[in-house]
LOZAZA-147458 format. One line per 5 residues: number of its first residue (from 1); their letters; for each residue y negated, x negated, z of N, C-alpha, C. Coordinates in steps of 0.05 Angstrom, whole numbers, plus 5000, padded with zeros to 4 digits. Example, Ala and Ser with C-alpha at 12.3 -4.5 7.8 and 13.67 -1.06 7.14 Angstrom:
REM residues 2
1> AS> 5114/4736/5156/5090/4754/5156/5066/4736/5156 ~ 5045/4743/5142/5021/4727/5143/4999/4742/5157
END
This chain:
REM residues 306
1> XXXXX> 3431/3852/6534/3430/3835/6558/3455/3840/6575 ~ 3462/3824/6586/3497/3819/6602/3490/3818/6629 ~ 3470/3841/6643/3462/3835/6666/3483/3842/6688 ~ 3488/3827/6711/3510/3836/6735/3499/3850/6744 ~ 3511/3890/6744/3496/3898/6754/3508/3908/6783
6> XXXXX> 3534/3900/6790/3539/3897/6818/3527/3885/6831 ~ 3516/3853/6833/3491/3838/6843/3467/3846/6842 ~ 3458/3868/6824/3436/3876/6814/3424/3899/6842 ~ 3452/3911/6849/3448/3939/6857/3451/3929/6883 ~ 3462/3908/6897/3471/3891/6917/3438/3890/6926
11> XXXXX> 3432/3872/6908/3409/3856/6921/3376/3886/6914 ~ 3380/3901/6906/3360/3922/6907/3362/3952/6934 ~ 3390/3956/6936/3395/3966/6960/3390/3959/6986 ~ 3400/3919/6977/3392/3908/7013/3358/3905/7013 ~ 3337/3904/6986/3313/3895/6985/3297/3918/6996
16> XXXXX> 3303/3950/6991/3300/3962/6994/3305/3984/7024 ~ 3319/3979/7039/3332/3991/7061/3305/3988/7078 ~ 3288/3964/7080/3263/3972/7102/3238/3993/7090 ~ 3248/4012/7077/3231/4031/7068/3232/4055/7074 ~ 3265/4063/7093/3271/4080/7110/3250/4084/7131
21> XXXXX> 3252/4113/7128/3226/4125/7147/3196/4123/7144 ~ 3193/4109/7123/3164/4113/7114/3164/4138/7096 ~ 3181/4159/7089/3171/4185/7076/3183/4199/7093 ~ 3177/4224/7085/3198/4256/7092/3210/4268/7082 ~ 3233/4280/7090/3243/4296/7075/3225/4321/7059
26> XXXXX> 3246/4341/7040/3233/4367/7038/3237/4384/7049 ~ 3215/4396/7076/3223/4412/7097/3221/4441/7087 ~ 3196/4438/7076/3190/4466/7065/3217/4475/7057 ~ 3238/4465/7048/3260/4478/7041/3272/4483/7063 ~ 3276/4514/7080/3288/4495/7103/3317/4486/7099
31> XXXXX> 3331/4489/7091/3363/4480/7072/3356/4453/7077 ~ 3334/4447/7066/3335/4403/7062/3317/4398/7079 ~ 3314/4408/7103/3293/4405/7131/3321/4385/7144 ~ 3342/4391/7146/3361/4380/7157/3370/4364/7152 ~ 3373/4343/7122/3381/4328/7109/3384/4299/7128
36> XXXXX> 3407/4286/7127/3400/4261/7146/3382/4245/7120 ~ 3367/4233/7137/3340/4218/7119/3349/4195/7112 ~ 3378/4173/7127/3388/4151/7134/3392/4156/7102 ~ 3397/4167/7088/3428/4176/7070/3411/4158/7034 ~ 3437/4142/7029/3421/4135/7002/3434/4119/6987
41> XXXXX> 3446/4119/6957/3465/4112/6943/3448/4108/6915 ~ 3461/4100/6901/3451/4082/6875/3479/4080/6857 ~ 3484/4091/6829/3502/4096/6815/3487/4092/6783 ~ 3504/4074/6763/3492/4070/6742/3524/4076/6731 ~ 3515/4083/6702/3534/4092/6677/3530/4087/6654
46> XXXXX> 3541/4069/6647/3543/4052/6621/3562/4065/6593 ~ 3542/4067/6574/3554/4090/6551/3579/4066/6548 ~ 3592/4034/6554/3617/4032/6545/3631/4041/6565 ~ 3625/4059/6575/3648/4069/6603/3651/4058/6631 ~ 3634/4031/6631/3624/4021/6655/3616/4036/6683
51> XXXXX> 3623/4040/6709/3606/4059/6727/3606/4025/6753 ~ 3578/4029/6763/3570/4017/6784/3554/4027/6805 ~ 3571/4027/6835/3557/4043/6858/3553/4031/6881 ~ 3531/4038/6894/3524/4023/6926/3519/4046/6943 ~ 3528/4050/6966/3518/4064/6991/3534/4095/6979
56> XXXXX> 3517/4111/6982/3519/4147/6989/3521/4154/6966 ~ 3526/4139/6944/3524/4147/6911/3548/4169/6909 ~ 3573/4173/6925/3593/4190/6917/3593/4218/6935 ~ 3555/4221/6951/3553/4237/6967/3549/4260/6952 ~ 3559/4283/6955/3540/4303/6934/3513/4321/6947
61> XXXXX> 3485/4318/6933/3468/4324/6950/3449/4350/6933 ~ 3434/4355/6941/3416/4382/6922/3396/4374/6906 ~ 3403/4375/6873/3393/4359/6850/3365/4372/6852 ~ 3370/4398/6860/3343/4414/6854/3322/4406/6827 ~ 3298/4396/6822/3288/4402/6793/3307/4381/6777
66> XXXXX> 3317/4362/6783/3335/4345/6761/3358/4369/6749 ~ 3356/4391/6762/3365/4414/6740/3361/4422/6717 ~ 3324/4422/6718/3317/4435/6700/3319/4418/6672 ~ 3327/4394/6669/3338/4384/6636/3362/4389/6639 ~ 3386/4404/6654/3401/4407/6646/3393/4447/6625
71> XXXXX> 3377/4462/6648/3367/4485/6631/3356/4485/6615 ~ 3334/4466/6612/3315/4458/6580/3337/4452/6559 ~ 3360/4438/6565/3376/4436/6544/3389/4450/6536 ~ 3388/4474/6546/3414/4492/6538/3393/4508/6528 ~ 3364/4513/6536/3351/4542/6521/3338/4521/6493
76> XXXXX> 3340/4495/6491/3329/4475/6465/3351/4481/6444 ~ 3377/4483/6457/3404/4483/6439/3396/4516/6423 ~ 3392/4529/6444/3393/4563/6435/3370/4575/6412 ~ 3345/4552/6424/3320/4571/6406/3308/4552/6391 ~ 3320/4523/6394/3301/4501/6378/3274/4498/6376
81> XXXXX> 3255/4494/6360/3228/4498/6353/3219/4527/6373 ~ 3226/4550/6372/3217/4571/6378/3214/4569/6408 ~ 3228/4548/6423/3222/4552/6451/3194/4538/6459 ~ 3181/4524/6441/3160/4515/6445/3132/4533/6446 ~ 3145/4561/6431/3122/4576/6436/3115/4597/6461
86> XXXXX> 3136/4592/6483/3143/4604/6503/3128/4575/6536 ~ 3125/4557/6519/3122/4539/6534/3113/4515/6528 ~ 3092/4497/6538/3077/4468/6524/3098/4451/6527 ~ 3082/4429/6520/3096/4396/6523/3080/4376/6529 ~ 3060/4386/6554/3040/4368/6560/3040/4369/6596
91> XXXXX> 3026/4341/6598/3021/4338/6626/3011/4357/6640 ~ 3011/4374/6669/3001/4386/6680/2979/4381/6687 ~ 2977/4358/6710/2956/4339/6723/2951/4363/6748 ~ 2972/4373/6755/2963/4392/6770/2986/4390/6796 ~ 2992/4399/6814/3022/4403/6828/3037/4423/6810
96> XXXXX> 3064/4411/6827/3090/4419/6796/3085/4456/6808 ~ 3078/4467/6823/3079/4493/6836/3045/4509/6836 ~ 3031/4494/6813/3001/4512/6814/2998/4530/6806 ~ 2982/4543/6817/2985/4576/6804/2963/4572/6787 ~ 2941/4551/6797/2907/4558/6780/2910/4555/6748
101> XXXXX> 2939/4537/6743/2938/4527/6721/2943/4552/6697 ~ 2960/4561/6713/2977/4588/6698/2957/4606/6686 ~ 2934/4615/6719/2913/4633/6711/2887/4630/6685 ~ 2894/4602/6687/2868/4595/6663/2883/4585/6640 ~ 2900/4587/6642/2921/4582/6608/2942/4609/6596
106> XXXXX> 2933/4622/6614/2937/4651/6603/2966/4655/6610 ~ 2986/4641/6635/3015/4646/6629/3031/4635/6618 ~ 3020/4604/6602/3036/4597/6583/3034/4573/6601 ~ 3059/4562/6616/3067/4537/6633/3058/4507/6615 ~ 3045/4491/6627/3036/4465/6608/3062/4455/6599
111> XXXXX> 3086/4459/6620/3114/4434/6601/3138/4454/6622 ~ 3156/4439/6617/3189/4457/6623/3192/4449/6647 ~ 3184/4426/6655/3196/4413/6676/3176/4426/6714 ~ 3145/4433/6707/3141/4444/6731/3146/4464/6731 ~ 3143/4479/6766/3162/4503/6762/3162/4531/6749
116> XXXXX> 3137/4529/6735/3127/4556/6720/3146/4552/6697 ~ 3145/4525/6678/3159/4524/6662/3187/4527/6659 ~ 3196/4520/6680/3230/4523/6684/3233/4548/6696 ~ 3221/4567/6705/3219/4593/6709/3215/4610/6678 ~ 3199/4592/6661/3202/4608/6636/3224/4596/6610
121> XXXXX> 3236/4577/6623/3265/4571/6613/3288/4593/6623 ~ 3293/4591/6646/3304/4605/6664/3306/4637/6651 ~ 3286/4642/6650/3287/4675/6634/3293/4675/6603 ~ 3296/4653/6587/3296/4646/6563/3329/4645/6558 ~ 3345/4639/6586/3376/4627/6585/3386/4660/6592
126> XXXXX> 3362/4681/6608/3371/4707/6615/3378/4723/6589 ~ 3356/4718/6566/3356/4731/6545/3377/4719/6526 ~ 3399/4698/6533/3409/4694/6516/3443/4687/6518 ~ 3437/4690/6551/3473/4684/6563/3481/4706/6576 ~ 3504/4720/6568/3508/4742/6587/3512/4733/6622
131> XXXXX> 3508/4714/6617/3525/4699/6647/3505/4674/6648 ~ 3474/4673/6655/3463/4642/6651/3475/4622/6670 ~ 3487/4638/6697/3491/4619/6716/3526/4604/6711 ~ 3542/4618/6696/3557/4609/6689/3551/4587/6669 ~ 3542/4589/6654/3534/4570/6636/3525/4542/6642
136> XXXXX> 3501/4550/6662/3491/4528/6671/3514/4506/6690 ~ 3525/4511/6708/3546/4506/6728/3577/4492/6706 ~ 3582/4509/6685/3594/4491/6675/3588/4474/6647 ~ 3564/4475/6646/3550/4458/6621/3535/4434/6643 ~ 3540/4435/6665/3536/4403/6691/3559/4395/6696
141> XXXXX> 3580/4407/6696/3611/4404/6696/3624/4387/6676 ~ 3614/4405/6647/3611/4385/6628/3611/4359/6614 ~ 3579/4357/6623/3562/4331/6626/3572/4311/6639 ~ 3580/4314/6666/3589/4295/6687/3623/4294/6689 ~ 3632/4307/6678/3656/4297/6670/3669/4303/6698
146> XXXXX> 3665/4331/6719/3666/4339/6743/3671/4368/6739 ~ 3690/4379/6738/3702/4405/6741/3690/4411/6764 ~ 3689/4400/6799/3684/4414/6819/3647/4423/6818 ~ 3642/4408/6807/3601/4415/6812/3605/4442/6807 ~ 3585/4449/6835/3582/4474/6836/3557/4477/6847
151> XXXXX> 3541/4506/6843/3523/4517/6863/3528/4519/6897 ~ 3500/4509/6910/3504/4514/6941/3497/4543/6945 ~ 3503/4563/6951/3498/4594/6958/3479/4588/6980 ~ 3489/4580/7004/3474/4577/7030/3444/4565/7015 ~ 3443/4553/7003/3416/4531/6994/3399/4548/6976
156> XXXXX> 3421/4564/6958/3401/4585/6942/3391/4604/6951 ~ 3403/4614/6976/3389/4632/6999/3377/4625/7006 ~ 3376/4594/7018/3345/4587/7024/3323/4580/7009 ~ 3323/4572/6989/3298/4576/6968/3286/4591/6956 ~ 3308/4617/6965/3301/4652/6962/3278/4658/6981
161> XXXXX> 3282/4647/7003/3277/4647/7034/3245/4644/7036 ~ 3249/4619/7020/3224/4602/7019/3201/4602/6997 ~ 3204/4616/6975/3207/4620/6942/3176/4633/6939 ~ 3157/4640/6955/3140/4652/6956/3123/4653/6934 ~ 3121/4617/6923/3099/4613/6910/3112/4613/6882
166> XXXXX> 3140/4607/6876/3158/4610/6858/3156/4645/6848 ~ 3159/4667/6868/3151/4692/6861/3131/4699/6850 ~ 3107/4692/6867/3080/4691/6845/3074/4684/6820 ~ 3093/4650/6815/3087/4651/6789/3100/4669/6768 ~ 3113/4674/6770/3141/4689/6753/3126/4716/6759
171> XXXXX> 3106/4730/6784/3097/4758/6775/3073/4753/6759 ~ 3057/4734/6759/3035/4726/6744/3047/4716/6717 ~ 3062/4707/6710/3072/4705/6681/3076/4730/6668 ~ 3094/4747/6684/3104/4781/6678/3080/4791/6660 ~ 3054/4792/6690/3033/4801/6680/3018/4792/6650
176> XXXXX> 3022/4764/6641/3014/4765/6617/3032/4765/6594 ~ 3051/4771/6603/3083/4774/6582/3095/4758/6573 ~ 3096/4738/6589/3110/4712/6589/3135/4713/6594 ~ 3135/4732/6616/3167/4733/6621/3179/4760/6616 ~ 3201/4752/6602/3211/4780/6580/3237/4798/6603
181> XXXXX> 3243/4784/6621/3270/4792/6636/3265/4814/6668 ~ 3277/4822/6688/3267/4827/6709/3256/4801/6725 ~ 3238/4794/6739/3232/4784/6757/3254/4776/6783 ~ 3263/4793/6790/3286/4781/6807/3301/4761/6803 ~ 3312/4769/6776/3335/4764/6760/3327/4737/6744
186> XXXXX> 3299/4727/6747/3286/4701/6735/3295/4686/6765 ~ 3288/4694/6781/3284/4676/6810/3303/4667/6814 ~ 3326/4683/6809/3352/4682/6817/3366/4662/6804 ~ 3370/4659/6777/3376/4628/6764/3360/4610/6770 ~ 3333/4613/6778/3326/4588/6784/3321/4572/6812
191> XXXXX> 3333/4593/6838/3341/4574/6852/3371/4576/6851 ~ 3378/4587/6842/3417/4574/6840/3417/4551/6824 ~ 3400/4543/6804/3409/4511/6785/3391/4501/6805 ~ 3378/4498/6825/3363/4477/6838/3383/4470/6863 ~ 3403/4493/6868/3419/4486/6892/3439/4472/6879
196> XXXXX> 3445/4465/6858/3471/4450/6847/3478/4426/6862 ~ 3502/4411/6874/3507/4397/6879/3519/4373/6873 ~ 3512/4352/6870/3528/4331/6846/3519/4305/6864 ~ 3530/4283/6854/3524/4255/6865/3519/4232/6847 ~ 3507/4220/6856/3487/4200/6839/3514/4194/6812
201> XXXXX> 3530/4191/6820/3547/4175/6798/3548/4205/6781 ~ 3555/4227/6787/3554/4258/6777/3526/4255/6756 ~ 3509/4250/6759/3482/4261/6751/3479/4233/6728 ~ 3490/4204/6737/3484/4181/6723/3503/4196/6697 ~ 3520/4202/6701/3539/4205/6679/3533/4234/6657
206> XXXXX> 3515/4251/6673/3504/4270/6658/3482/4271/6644 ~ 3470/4254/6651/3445/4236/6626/3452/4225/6607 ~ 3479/4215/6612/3489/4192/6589/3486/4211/6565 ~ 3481/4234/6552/3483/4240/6538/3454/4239/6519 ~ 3436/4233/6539/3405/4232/6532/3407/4200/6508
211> XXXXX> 3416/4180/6534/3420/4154/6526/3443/4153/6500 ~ 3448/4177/6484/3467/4170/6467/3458/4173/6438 ~ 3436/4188/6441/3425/4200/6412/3422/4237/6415 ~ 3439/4243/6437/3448/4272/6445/3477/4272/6441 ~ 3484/4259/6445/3525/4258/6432/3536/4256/6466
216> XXXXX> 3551/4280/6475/3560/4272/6501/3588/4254/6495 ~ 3583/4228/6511/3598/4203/6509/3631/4218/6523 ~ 3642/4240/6534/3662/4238/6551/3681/4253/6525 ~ 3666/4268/6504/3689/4276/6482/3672/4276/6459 ~ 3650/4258/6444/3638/4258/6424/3634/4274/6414
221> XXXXX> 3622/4298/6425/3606/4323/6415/3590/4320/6416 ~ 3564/4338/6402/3540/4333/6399/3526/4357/6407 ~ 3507/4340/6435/3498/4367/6454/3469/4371/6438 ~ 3455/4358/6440/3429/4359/6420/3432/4343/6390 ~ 3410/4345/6386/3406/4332/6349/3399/4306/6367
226> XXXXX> 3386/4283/6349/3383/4267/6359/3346/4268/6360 ~ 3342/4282/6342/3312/4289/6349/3302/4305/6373 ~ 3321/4320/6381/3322/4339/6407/3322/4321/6423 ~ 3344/4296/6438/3344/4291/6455/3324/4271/6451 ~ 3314/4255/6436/3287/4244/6434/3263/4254/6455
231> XXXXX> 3261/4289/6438/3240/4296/6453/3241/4304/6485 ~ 3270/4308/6492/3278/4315/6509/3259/4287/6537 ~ 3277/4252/6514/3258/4232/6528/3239/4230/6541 ~ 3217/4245/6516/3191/4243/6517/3185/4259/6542 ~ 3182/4281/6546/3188/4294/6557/3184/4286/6581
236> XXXXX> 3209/4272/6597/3223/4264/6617/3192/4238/6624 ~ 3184/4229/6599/3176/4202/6603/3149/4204/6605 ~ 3134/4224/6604/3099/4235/6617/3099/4257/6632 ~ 3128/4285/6639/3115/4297/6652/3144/4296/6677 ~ 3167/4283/6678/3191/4281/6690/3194/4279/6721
241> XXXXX> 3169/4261/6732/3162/4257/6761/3128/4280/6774 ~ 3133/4296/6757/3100/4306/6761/3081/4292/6763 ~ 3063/4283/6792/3037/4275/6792/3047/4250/6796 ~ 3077/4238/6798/3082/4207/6795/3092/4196/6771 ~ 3084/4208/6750/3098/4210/6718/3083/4177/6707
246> XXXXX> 3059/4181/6723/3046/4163/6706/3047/4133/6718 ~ 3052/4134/6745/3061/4103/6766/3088/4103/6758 ~ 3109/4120/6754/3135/4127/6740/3134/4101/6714 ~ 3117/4114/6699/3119/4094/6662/3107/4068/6676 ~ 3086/4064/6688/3072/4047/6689/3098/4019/6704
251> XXXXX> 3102/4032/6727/3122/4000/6746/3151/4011/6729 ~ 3160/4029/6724/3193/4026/6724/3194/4025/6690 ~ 3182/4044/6681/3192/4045/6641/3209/4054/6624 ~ 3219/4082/6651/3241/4093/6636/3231/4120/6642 ~ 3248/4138/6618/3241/4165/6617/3266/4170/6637
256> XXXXX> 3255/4190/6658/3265/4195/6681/3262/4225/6695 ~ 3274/4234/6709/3270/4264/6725/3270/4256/6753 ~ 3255/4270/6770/3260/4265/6790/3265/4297/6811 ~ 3275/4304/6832/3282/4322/6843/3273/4323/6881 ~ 3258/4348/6889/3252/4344/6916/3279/4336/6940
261> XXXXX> 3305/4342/6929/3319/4334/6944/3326/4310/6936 ~ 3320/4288/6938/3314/4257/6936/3323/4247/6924 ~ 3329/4260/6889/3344/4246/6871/3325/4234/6850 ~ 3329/4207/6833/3322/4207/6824/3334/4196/6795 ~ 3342/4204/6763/3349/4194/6747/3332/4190/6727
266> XXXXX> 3344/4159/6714/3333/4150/6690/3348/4142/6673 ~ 3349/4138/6653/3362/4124/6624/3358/4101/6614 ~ 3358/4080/6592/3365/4066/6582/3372/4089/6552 ~ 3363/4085/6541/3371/4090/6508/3388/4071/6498 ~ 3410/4078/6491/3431/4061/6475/3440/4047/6504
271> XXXXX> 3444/4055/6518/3452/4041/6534/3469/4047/6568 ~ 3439/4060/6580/3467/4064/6603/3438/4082/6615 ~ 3454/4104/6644/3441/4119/6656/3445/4111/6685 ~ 3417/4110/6704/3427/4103/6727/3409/4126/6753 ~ 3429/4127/6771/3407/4158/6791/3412/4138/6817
276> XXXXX> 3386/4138/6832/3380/4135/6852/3378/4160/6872 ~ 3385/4164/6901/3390/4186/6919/3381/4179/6944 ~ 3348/4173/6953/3340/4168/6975/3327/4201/6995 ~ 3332/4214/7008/3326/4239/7012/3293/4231/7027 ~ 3275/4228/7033/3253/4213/7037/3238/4210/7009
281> XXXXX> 3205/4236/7017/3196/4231/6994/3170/4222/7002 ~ 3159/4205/6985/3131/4203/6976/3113/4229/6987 ~ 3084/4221/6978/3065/4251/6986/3065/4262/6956 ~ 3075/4252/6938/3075/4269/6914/3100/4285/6919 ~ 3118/4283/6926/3143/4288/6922/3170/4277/6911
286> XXXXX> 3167/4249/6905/3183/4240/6900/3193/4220/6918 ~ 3225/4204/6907/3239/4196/6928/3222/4167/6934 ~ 3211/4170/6959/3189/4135/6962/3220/4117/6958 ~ 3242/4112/6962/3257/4087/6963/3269/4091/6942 ~ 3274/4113/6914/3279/4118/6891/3263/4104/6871
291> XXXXX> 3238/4108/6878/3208/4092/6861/3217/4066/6864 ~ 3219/4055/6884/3217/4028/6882/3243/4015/6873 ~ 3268/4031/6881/3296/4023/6871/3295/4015/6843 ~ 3283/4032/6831/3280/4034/6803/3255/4022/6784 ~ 3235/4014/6802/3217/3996/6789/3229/3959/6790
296> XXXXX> 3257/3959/6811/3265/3933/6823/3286/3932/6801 ~ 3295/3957/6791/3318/3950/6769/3306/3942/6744 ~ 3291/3967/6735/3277/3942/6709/3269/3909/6703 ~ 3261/3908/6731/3243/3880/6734/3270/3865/6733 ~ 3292/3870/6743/3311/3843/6757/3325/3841/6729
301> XXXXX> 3328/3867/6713/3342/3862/6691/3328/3857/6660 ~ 3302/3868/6671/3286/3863/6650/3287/3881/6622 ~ 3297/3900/6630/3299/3918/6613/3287/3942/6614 ~ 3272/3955/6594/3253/3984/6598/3247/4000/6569 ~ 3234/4007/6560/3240/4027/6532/3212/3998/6525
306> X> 3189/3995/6542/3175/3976/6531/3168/3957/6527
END
């Protein structure tokens, strides 16, 4: 399909703008208690090299969990099959931060993406990088075709700050030997990849590699198999928005991540990657003017995996 997606993004930004102030930010963070809420950009990336942007798309803001497929991919590259026995591939149905779930499944996180799971990614990248945080920082560098992306320090202090329930899980994992590393030293990569900074067009262009088969489009290497980034999809496409995974598939139809600091990206297979950046979330947590940005893009272009 030959859709204009300068008109596309035109007429979904202006459709969209009276939806300001119907959510909140994420205060609990206090780092993103401050965030101007006005703030909101829209960036798509087309595997022929195409880039299209509206509003705050070249703002760089705090990806926070749209991290964790950048860590799932690097501990998928490292352990293949074997990381699956460290961690499921199923819906939670729970909040992405439950502890009850942990206690009655013995430790073993339902999927990568809530935060027990990417806490037991996180220690998985400890046992295998002498440096995980280097790794991570420039394997987003990478992706996005952005030497400057970097970690926010000030932001990872504050999720240190704030991390209470993040500590629990990670000492309740310990306790059933889930987690093989120090405890500190788990917490610690995992709010430094949540403070990463990047901008919609940054993050559109770091998916493109999902949308390729796993082949990153900026030097034709091959970051996953193509079975990997498949599942990587799947993945993204029942458990990627947490408790909005399933209004996620249902209005928009793309396998997608979404992040408490108001990002939100999806894909196109064979085709193109696009991130929405409304800081204003939903009561689940996700971006309320991201959801709809992106249920307005499918519909106008008519395109979705179904």
């Amino acid at each position: 399909m030959n859709a204009d997606y300068s008109q596309i993004l035109k007429e979904i930004y202006e459709e969209t703008l009276e939806l300001q102030g119907q959510g909140r930010v994420a205060a609990y963070i206090p780092a993103l208690a401050g965030v101007n809420p006005k703030q909101y950009g829209i960036a798509i990336q087309t595997l022929q090299g195409e880039s299209f942007q509206i509003g705050d798309a070249l703002l760089p803001f705090s990806i926070q969990s749209i991290s964790k497929v950048f860590t799932l991919t690097l501990a998928f590259q490292t352990l293949d099959e074997a990381l699956w026995s460290r961690v499921g591939r199923e819906p939670s149905g729970n909040a992405f931060n439950s502890l009850i779930q942990l206690e009655t499944e013995h430790g073993i996180p339902r999927n990568p993406f809530i935060n027990a799971g990417a806490l037991v990614v996180a220690d998985c990248l400890i046992s295998h990088f002498p440096n995980p945080l280097a790794e991570i920082v420039q394997f987003a560098r990478k992706l996005s075709d952005n030497p400057t992306v970097n970690f926010n320090t000030a932001l990872a202090n504050s999720e240190r700050e704030a991390g209470f329930r993040n500590a629990a899980m990670v000492n309740l994992m310990k306790s059933f030997g889930t987690i093989h590393n120090e405890v500190n030293a788990v917490l610690d990569v995992y709010f430094h990849q949540c403070s990463l900074m990047m901008n919609c067009l940054d993050l559109a262009k770091a998916f493109l590699f999902l949308a390729n088969g796993g082949v990153n489009p900026w030097n034709g290497r091959s970051i996953l198999t193509g079975s990997q980034a498949k599942r990587i999809n799947a993945l993204m496409q029942v458990c990627g928005l947490y408790d909005d995974s399933g209004e996620f598939a249902f209005t928009v139809g793309l396998p997608g991540k979404s992040g408490v600091g108001g990002g939100i990206v999806a894909l196109i297979p064979n085709s193109l990657a696009i991130c929405v950046w409304a800081p204003e979330l939903n009561e689940r947590g996700s971006s309320l003017i991201g959801m709809k940005a992106l249920e307005l893009f499918t519909t106008k272009t008519g395109i979705s995996i179904f």
